[in-house]
C-alpha positions in Angstrom: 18.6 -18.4 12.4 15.4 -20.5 13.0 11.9 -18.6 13.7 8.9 -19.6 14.7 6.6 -17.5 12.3 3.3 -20.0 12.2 1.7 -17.0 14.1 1.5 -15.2 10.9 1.5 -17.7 8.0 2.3 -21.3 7.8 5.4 -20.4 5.3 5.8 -17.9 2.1 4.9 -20.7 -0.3 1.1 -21.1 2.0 -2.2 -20.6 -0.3 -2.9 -18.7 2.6 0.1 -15.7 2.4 0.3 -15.7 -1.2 -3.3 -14.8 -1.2 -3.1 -12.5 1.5 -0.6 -10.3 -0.6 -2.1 -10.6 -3.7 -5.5 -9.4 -2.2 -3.3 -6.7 -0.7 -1.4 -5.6 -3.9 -5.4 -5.4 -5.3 -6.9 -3.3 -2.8 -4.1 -0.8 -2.8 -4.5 -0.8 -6.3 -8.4 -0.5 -6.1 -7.4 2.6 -3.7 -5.8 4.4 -5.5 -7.8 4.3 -8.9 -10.3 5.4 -6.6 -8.2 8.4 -5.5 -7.3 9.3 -8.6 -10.7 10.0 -9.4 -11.8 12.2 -6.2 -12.6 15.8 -6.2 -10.3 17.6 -4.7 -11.0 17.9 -0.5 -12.4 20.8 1.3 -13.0 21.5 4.8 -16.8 21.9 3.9 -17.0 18.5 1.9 -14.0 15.7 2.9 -16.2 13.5 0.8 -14.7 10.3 -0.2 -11.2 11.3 1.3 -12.1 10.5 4.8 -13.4 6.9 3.9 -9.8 7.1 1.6 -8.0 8.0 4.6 -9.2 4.9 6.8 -8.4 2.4 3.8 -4.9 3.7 3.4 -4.8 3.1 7.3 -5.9 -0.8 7.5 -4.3 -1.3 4.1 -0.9 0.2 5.6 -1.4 -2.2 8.5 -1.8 -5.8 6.5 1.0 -4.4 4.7 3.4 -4.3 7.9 2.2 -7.8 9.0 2.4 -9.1 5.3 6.4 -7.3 5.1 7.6 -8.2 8.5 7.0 -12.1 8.0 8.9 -11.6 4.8 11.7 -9.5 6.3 11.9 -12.5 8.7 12.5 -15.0 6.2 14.9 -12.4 4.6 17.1 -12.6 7.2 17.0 -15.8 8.6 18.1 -17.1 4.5 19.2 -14.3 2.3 19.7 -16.9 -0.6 16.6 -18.6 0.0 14.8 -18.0 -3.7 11.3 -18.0 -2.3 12.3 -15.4 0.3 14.0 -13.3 -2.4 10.5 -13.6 -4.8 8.9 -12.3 -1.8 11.0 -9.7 -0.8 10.6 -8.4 -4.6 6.6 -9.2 -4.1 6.8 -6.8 -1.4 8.5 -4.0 -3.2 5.8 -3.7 -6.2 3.8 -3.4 -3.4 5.7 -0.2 -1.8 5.8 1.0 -5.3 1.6 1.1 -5.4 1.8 2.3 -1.7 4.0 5.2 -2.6 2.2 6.3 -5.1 -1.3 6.0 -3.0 0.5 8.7 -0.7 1.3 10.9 -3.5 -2.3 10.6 -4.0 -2.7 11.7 -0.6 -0.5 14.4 0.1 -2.3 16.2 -3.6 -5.2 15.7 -1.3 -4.7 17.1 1.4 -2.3 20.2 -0.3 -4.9 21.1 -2.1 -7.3 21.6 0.6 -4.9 23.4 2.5 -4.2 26.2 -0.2 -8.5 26.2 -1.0 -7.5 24.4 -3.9 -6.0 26.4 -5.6 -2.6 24.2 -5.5 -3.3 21.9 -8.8 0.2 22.9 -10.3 2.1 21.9 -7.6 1.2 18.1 -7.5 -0.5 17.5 -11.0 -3.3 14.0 -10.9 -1.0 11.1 -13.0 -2.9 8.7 -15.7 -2.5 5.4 -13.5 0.0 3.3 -14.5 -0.4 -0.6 -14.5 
């Protein structure tokens, strides 16, 4: 199968995607230190959640342009080594976006019970 995928990147070995993802894998990363160290949210004073919030959403967006053009070259060569790199590229990436929405979901839980919910999703040390 033979794609035309210049719309998004010249190819997955381009300066151009590589840095794309990298910058990506930093910002989430950026994001959710960040997180970890937010009071909890109220109603009265979303803080630093809100601005959170719209992060997660443009992050979560270069992240589905960034994993379709991979998925792409996935399928069009399942062998191809450079599309496998990626593909594995793209999964540390899920891993730090997973963990931002663990971030979120203490969040927001904890505003919902007045915050009073701390034992039920407990703030992790960050891992690198």
């Amino acid at each position: 199968m033979d794609w035309d995928l210049s719309d998004f990147f010249p190819s997955l070995t381009d300066r151009s995607f590589r840095a794309a993802f990298e910058q990506l894998q930093a910002d989430a990363k950026s994001l959710l230190e960040d997180m970890q160290g937010w009071p909890e949210l109220t109603a009265e004073a979303p803080g630093a959640w809100v601005e959170g919030l719209k992060r997660y959403e443009a992050l979560s967006a270069q992240r589905s342009h960034l994993s379709s053009f991979v998925s792409c070259h996935r399928a069009a060569d399942g062998t191809d080594p450079v599309a496998r790199r990626a593909d594995a590229d793209r999964a540390k990436v899920g891993a730090t976006f997973s963990k931002l929405r663990t971030e979120l979901v203490r969040g927001i839980g904890l505003a919902g019970r007045g915050g009073h919910g701390r034992a039920h999703l407990p703030r992790r040390a960050a891992r690198t």
